[in-house]
Each structure stands twice: as structure tokens, then as C-alpha cells.
Backbone bond lengths (Angstrom), bond angles and torsions (degrees), N, CA, C in turn:
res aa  C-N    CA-C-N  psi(-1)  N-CA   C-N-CA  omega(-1)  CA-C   N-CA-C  phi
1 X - - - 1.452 - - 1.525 107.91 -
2 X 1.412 115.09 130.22 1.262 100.12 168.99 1.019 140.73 -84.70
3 X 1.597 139.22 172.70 1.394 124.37 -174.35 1.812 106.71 -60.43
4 X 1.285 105.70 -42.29 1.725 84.21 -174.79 1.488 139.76 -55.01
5 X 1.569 95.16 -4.73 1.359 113.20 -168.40 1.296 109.19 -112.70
6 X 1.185 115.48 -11.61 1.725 122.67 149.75 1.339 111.73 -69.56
7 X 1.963 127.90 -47.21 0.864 104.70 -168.72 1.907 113.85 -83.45
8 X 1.349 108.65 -1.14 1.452 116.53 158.60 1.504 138.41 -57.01
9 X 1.803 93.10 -47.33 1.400 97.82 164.78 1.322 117.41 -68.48
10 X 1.526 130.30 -44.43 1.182 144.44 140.24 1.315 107.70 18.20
11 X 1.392 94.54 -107.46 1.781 111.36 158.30 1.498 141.50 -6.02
12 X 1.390 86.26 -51.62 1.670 97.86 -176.29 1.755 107.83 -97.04
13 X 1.339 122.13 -6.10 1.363 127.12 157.42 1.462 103.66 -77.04
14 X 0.940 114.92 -67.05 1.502 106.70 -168.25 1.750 117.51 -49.97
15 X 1.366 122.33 -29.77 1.309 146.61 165.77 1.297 93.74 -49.80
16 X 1.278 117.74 -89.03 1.313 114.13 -159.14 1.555 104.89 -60.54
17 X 1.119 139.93 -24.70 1.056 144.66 -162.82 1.503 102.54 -72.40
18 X 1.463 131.53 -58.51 0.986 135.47 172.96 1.734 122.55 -76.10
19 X 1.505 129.04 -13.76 1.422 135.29 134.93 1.605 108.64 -21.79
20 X 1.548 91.99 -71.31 1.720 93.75 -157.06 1.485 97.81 -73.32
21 X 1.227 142.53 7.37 1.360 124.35 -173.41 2.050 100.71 -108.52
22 X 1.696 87.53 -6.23 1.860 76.84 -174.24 1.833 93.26 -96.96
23 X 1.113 104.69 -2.76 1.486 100.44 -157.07 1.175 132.54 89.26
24 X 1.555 124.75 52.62 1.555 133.52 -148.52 1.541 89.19 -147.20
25 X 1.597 123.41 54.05 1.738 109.11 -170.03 1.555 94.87 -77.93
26 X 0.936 148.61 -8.83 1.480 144.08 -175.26 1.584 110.55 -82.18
27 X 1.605 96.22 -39.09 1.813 87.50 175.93 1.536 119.01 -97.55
28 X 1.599 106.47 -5.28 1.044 128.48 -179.77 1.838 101.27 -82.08
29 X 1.163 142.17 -26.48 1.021 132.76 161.78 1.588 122.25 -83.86
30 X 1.655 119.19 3.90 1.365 115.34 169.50 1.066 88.10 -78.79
31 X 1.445 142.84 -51.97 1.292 147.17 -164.69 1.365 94.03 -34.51
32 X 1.951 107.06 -81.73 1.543 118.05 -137.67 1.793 89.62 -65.27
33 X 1.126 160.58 -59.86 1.449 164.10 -148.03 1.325 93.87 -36.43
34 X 1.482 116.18 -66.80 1.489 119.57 -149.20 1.650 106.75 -60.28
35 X 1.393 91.46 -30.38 1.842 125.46 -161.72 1.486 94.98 -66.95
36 X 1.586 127.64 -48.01 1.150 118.39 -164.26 1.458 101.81 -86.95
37 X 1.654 113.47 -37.43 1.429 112.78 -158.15 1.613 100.48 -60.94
38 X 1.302 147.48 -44.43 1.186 158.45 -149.63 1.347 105.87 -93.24
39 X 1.662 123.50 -20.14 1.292 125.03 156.14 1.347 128.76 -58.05
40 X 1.180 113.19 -15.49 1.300 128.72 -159.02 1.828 100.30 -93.55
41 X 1.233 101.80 -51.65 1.601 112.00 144.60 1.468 109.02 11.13
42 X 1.657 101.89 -81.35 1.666 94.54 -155.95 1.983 99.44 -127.13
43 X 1.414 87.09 52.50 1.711 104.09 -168.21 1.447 80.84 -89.35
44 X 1.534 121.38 -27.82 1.819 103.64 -131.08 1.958 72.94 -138.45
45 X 1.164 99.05 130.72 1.607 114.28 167.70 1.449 123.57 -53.26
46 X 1.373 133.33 115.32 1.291 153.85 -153.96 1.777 84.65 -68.48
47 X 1.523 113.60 150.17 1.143 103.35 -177.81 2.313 77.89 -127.11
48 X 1.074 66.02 146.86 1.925 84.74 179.31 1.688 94.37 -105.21
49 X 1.721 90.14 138.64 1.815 108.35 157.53 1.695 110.09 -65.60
50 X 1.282 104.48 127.25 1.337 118.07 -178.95 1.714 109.90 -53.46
51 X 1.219 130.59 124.68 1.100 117.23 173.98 1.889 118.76 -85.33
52 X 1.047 90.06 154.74 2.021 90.28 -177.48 1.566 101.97 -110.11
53 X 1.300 107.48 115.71 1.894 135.21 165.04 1.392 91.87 -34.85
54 X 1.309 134.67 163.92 1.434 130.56 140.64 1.527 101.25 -145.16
């Protein structure tokens, strides 16, 4: 993963993080969606194209 996409997820935790603390759960869940869906990303083991010997 690269760093920019740490400091993205980053981002969007801290967002939502501070949403739900002002009392904003409506914009605070545009936040968390993107946050979870993209977690899912690297939940599940990358499967590689088999390479062929020659």
C-alpha cells in the first residue's frame, strides 16, 4: 500500500472521527462508507497470475 493511501485512509478516520464527536452522524457516515469499503481491499489476500517456467 502506498503511503498516499495511508495518508487517505488517515484522513477519512480522523474525519469521521471528529463528525461523530460534534454530532454530525449523517456526514460522519459519508466519511465512515468509503473508510470501510476500501478496507476490504486488503482484508482478503491478493491472488497473483500464475507465472509459466519456460
Amino acid at each position: 500500500m502506498a503511503s498516499t493511501e495511508w495518508l487517505a485512509y488517515g484522513a477519512l478516520f480522523v474525519l469521521a472521527i471528529v463528525l461523530l464527536l460534534t454530532n454530525q452522524v449523517a456526514l460522519a457516515t459519508v466519511a465512515i462508507v468509503p473508510l470501510a469499503l476500501t478496507s476490504f481491499k486488503y482484508s482478503f489476500p491478493q491472488q497473483k497470475k500464475a507465472q509459466r517456467h519456460r
